[in-house]
ZADO-1210 file (C-alpha; in nm, 4 decimals, padded with zeros to 6 digits):
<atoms>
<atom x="-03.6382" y="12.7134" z="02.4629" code="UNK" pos="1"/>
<atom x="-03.7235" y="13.0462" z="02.3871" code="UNK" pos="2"/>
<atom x="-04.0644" y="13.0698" z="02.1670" code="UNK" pos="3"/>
<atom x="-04.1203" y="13.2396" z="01.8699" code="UNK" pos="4"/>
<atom x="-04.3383" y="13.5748" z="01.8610" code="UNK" pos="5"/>
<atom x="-04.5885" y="13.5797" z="01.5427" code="UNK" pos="6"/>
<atom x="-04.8965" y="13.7355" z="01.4150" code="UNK" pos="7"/>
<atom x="-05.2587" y="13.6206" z="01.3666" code="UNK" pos="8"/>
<atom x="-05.1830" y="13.5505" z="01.0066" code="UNK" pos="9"/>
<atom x="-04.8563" y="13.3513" z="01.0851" code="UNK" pos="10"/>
<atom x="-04.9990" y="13.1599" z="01.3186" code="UNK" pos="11"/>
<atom x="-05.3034" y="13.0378" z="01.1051" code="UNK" pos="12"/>
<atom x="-05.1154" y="12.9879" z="00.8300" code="UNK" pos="13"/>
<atom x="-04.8808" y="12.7611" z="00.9789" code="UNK" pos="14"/>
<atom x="-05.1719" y="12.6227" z="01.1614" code="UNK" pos="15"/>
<atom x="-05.2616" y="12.4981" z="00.8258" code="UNK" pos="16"/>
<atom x="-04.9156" y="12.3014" z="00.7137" code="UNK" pos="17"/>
<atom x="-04.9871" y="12.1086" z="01.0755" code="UNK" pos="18"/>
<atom x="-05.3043" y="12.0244" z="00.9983" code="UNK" pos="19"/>
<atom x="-05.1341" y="11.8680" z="00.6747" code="UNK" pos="20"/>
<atom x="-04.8409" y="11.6925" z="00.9238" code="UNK" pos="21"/>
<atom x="-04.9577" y="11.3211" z="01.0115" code="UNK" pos="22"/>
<atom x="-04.6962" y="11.3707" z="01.2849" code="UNK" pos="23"/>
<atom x="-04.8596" y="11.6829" z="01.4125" code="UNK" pos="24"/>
<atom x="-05.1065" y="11.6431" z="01.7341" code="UNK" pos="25"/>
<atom x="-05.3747" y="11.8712" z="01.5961" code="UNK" pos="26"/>
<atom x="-05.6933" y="11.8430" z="01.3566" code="UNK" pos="27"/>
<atom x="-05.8779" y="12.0626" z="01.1227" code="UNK" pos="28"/>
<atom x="-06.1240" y="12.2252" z="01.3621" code="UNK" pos="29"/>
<atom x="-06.3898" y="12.1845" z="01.0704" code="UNK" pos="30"/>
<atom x="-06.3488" y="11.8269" z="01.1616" code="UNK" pos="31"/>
<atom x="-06.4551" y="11.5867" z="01.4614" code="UNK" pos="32"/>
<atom x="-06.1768" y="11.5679" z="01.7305" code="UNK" pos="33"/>
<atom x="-06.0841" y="11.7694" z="02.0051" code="UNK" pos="34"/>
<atom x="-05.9997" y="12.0841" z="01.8359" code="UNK" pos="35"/>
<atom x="-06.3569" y="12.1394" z="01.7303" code="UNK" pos="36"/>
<atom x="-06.4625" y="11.9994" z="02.0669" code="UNK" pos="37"/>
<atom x="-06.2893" y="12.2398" z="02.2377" code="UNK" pos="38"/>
<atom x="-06.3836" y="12.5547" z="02.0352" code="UNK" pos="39"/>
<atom x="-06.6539" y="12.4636" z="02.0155" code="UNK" pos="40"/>
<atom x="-06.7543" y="12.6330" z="02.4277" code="UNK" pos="41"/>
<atom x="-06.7379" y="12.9862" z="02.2357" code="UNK" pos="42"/>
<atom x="-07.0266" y="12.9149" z="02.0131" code="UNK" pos="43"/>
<atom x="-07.2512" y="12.7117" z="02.2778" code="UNK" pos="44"/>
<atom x="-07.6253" y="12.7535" z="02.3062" code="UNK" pos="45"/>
<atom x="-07.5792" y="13.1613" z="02.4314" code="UNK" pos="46"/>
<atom x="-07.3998" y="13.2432" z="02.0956" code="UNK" pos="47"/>
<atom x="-07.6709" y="13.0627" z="01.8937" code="UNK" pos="48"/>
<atom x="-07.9267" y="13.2443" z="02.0879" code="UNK" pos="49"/>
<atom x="-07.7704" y="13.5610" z="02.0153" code="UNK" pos="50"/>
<atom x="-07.7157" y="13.4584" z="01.6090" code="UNK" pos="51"/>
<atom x="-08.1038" y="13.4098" z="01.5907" code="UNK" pos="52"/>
<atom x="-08.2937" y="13.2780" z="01.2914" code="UNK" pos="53"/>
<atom x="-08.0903" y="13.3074" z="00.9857" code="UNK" pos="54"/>
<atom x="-08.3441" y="13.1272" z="00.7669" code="UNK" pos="55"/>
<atom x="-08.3203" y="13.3011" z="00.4210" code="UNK" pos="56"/>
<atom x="-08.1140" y="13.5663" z="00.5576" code="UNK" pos="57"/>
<atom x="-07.7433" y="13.6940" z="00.4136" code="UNK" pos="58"/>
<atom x="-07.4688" y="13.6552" z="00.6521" code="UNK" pos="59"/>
<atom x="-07.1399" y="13.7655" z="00.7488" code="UNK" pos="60"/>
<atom x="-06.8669" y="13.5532" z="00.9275" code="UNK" pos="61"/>
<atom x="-06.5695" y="13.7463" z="01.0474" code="UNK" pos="62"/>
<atom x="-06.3107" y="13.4912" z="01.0914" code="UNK" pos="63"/>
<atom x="-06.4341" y="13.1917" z="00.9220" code="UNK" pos="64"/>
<atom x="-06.1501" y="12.9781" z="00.9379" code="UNK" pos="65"/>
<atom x="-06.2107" y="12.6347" z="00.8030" code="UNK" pos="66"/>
<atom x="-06.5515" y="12.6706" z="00.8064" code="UNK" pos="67"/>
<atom x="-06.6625" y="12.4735" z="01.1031" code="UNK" pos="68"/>
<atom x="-06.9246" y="12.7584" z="01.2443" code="UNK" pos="69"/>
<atom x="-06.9753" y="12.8733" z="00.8516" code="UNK" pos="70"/>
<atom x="-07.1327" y="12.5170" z="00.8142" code="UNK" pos="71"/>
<atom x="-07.3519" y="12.4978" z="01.0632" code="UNK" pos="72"/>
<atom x="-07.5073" y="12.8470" z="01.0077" code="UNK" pos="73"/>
<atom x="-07.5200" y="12.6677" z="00.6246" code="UNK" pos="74"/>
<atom x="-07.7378" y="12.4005" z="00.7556" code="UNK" pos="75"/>
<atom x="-07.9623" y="12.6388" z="00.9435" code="UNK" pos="76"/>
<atom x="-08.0706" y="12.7757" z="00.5878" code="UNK" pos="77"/>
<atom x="-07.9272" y="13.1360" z="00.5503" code="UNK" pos="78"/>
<atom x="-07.9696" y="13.2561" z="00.1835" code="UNK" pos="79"/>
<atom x="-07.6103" y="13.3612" z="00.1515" code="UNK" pos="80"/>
<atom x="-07.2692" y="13.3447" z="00.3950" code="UNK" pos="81"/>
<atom x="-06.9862" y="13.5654" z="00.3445" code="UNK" pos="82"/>
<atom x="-06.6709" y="13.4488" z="00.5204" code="UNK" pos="83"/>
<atom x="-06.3548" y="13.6163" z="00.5575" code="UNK" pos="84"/>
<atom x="-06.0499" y="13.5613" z="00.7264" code="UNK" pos="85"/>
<atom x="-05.7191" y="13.7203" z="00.6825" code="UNK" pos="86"/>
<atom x="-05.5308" y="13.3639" z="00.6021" code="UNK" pos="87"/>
<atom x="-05.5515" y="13.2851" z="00.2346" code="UNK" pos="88"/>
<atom x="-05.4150" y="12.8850" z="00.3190" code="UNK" pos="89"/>
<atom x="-05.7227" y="12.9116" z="00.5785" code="UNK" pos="90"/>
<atom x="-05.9880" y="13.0506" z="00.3230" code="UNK" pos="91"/>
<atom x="-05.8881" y="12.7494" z="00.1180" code="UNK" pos="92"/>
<atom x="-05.9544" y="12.4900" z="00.3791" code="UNK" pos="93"/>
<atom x="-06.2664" y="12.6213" z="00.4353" code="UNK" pos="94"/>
<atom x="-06.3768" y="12.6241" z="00.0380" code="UNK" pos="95"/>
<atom x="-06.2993" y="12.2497" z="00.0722" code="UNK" pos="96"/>
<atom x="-06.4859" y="12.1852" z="00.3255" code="UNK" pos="97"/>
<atom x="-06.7488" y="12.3863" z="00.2211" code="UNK" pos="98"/>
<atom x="-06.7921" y="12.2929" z="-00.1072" code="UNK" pos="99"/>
<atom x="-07.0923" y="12.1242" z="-00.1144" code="UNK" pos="100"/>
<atom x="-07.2693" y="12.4580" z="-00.0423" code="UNK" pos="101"/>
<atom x="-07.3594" y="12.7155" z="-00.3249" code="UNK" pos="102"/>
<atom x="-07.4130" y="13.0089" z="-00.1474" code="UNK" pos="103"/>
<atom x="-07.1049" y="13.0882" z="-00.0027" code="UNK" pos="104"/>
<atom x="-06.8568" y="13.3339" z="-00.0752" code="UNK" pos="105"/>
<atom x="-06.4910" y="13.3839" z="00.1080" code="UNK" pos="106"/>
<atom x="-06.2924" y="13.6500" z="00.0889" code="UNK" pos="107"/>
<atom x="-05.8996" y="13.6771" z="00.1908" code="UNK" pos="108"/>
<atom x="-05.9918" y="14.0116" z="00.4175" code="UNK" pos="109"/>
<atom x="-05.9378" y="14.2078" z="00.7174" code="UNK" pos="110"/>
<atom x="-06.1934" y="14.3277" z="00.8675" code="UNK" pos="111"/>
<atom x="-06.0571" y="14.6623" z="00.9506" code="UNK" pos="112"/>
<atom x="-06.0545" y="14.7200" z="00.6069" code="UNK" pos="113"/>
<atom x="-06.3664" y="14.4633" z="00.4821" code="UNK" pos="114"/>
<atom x="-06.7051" y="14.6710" z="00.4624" code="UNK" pos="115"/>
<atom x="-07.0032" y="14.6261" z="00.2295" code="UNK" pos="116"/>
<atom x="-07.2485" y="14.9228" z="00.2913" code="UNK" pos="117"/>
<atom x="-07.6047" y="14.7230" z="00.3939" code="UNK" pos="118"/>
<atom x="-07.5342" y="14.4489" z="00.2841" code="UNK" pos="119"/>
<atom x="-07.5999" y="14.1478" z="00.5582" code="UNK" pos="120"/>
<atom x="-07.9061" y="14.1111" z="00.7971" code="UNK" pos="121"/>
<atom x="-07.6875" y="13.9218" z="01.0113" code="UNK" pos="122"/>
<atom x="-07.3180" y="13.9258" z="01.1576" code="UNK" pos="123"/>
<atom x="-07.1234" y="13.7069" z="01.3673" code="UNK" pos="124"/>
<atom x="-06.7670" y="13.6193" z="01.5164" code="UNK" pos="125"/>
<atom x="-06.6336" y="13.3555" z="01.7151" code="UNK" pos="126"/>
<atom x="-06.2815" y="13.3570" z="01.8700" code="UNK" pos="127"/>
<atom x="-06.1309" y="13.5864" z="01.6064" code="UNK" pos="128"/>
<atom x="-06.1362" y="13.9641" z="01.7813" code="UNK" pos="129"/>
<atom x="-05.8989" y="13.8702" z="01.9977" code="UNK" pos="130"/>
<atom x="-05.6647" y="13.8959" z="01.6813" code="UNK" pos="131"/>
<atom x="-05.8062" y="14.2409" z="01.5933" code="UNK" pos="132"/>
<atom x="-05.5967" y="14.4744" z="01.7236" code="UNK" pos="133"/>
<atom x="-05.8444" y="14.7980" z="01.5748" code="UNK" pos="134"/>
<atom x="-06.1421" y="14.7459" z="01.7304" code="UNK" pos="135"/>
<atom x="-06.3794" y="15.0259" z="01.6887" code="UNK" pos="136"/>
<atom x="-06.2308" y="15.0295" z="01.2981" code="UNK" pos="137"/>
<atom x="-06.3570" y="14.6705" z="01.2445" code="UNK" pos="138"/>
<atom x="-06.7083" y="14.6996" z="01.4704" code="UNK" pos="139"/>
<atom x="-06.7840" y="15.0083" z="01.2833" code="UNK" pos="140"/>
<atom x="-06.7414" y="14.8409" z="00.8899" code="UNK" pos="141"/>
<atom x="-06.9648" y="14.5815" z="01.0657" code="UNK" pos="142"/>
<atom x="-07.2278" y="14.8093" z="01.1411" code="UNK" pos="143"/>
<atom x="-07.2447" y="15.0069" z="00.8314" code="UNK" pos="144"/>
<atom x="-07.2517" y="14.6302" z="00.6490" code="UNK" pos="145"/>
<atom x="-07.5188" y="14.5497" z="00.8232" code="UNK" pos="146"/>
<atom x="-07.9205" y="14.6709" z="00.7163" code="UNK" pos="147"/>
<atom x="-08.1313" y="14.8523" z="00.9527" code="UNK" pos="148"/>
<atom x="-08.2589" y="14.6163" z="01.1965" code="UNK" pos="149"/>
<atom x="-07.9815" y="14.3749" z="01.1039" code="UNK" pos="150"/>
<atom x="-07.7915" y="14.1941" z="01.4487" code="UNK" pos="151"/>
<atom x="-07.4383" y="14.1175" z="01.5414" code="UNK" pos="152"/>
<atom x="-07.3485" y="13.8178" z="01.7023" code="UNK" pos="153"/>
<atom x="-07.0142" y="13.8685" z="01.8621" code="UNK" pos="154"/>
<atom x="-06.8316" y="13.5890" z="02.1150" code="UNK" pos="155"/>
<atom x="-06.5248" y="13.7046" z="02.2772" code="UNK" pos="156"/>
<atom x="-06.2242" y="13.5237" z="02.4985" code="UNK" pos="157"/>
<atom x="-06.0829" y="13.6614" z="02.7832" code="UNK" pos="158"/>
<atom x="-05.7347" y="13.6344" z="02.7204" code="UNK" pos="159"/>
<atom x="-05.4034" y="13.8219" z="02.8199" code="UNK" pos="160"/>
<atom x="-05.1404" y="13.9904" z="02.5526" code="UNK" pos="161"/>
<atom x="-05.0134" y="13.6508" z="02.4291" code="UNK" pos="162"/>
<atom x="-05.1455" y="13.3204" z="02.3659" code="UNK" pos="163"/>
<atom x="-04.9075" y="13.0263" z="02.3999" code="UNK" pos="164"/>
<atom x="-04.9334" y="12.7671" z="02.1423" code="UNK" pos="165"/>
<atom x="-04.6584" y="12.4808" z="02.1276" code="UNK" pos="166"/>
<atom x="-04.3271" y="12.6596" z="01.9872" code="UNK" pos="167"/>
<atom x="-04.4757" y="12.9970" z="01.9415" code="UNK" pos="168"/>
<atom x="-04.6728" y="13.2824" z="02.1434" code="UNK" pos="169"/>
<atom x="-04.9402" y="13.4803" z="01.9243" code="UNK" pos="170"/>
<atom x="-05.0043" y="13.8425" z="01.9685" code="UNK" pos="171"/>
<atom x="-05.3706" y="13.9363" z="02.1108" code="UNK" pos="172"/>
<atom x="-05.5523" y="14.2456" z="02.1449" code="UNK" pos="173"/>
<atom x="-05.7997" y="14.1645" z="02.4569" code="UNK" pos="174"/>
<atom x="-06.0523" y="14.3837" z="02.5333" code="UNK" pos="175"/>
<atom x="-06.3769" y="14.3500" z="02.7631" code="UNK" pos="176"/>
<atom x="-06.6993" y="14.2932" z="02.6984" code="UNK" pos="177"/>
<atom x="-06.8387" y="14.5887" z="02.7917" code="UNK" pos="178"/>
<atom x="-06.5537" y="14.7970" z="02.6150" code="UNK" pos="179"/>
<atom x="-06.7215" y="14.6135" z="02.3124" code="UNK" pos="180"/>
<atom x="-07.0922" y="14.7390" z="02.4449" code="UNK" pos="181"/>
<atom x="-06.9666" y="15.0898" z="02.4879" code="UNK" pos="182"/>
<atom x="-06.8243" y="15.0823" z="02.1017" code="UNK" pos="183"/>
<atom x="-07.1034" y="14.9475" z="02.0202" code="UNK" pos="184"/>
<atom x="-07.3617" y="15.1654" z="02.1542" code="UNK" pos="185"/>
<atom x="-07.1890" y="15.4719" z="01.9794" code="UNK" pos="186"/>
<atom x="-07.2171" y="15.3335" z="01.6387" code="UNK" pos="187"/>
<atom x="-07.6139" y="15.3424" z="01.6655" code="UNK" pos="188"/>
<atom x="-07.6654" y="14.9709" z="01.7973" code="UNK" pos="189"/>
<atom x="-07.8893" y="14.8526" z="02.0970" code="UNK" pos="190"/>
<atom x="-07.6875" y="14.6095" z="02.2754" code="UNK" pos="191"/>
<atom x="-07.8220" y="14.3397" z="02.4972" code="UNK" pos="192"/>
<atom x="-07.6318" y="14.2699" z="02.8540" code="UNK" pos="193"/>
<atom x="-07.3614" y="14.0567" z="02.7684" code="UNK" pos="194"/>
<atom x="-07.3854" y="13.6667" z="02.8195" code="UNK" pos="195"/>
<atom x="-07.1137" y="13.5487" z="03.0695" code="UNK" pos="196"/>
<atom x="-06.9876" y="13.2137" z="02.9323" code="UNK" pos="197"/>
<atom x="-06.8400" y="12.9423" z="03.2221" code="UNK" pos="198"/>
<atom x="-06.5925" y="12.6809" z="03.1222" code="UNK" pos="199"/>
<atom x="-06.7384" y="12.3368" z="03.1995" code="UNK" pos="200"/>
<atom x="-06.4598" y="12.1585" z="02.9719" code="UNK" pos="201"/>
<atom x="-06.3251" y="11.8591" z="03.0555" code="UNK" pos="202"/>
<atom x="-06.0617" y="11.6484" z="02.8898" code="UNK" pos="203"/>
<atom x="-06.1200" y="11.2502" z="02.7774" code="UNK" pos="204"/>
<atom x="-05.8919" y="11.1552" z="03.0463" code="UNK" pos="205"/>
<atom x="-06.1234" y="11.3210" z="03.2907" code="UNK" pos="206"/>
<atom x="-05.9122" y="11.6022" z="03.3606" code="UNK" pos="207"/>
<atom x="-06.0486" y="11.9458" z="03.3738" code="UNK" pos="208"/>
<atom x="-05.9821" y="12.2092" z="03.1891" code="UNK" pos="209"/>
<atom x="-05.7306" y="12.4681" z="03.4016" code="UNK" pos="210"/>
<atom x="-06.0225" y="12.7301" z="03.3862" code="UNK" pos="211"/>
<atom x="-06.3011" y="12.5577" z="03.4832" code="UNK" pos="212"/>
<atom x="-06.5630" y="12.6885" z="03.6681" code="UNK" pos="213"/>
<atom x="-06.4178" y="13.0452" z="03.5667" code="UNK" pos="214"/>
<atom x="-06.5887" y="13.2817" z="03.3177" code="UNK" pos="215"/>
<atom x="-06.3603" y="13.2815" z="03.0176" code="UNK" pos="216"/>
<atom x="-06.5960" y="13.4436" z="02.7409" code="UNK" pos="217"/>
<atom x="-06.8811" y="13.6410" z="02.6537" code="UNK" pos="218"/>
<atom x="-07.2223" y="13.6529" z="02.4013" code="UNK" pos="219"/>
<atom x="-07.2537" y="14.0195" z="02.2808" code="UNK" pos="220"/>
<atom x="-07.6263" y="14.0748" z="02.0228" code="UNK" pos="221"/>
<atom x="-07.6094" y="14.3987" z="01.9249" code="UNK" pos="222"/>
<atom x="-07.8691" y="14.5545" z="01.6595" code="UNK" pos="223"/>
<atom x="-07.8203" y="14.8341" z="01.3902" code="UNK" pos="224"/>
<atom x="-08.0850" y="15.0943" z="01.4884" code="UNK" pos="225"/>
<atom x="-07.9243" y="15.4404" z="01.3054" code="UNK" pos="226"/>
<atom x="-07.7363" y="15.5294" z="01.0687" code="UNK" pos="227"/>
<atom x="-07.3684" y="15.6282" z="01.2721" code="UNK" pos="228"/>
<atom x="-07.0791" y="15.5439" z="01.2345" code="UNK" pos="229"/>
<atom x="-06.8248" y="15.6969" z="01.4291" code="UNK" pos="230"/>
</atoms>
């Protein structure tokens, strides 16, 4: 059976009505199950390492989906979180599940076109630039959202041009790390060497996952030291 071809914010948004199917084999990744489990390898301890302490700091989430990363940078006692995410059924998951929390604002935004001049000490995304098909447009509204000093915490998959998921195959935009470090670099950052992230997952029935042992992501910190943007 031929599969259907879609876009990021197809995808997620029908990611949301099977969330909603009790038939459906999948969970809200804000939840415990194998979803989160198994997203959660892009935001091990390298990514954390690279996000720093956020204590009393404001922070940006590109890509915040339901909120499961949003709520642990939460607990770790940032003053503010901005999340966006280009799904509006996603965004509000995520204000349900994060509703216990005051400080958090999410926005129904690209982030080729989200920017908020000095704004955030601190920047992150997991598992979403894979979706962002202009790059250098989105890392540069970053940068000139973040404050001078201020850090971006990027993870990135290594994927090819289409990611199969059960009926449907999802347009990506893959690009390599040190593509991202080069982008980076021009827009006035200081970029650490990229983290190399190797897949250790394995299923509850014991079987590995089919890229185990393999590299499949990296940790990229990079900090605002001028003023470019270009």
């Amino acid at each position: 059976m031929a599969k259907d071809d879609v876009g990021a914010l197809e995808h997620y948004e029908r990611m949301i009505r099977e969330i909603d199917d009790p038939d459906h084999p999948v969970c809200d990744p804000f939840c415990a199950g194998f979803v989160k489990d198994w997203q959660s390898r892009w935001d091990a301890l390298a990514f954390y390492e690279a996000l720093g302490d956020v204590r009393d700091k404001d922070v940006l989430e590109i890509g915040v989906g339901t909120g499961r990363v949003a709520k642990n940078v939460l607990d770790l006692g940032c003053a503010r979180l901005v999340g966006i995410d280009i799904s509006p059924s996603t965004i509000e998951r995520a204000r349900s599940n994060l509703s216990d929390y005051q400080n958090v604002e999410l926005v129904v935004a690209a982030i080729e076109s989200f920017r908020r001049d000095i704004s955030f000490d601190v920047a992150y995304s997991v598992l979403t630039f894979m979706h962002v098909e202009h790059k250098r447009t989105a890392l540069s509204n970053i940068v000139a959202s973040l404050r001078f000093g201020g850090h971006l915490a990027l993870s990135v998959s290594y994927d090819g041009d289409w990611l199969d998921y059960g009926s449907r195959r999802v347009k990506l935009f893959p690009a390599a790390a040190e593509e991202y470090a080069t982008w980076l670099k021009r827009l006035g950052c200081e970029v650490a060497p990229p983290v190399n992230l190797v897949d250790s997952f394995v299923y509850a029935d014991g079987k590995k996952s089919c890229r185990y042992g393999e590299v499949f992501s990296s940790v990229i910190k990079a900090t605002k030291r001028t003023a470019t943007h270009r």
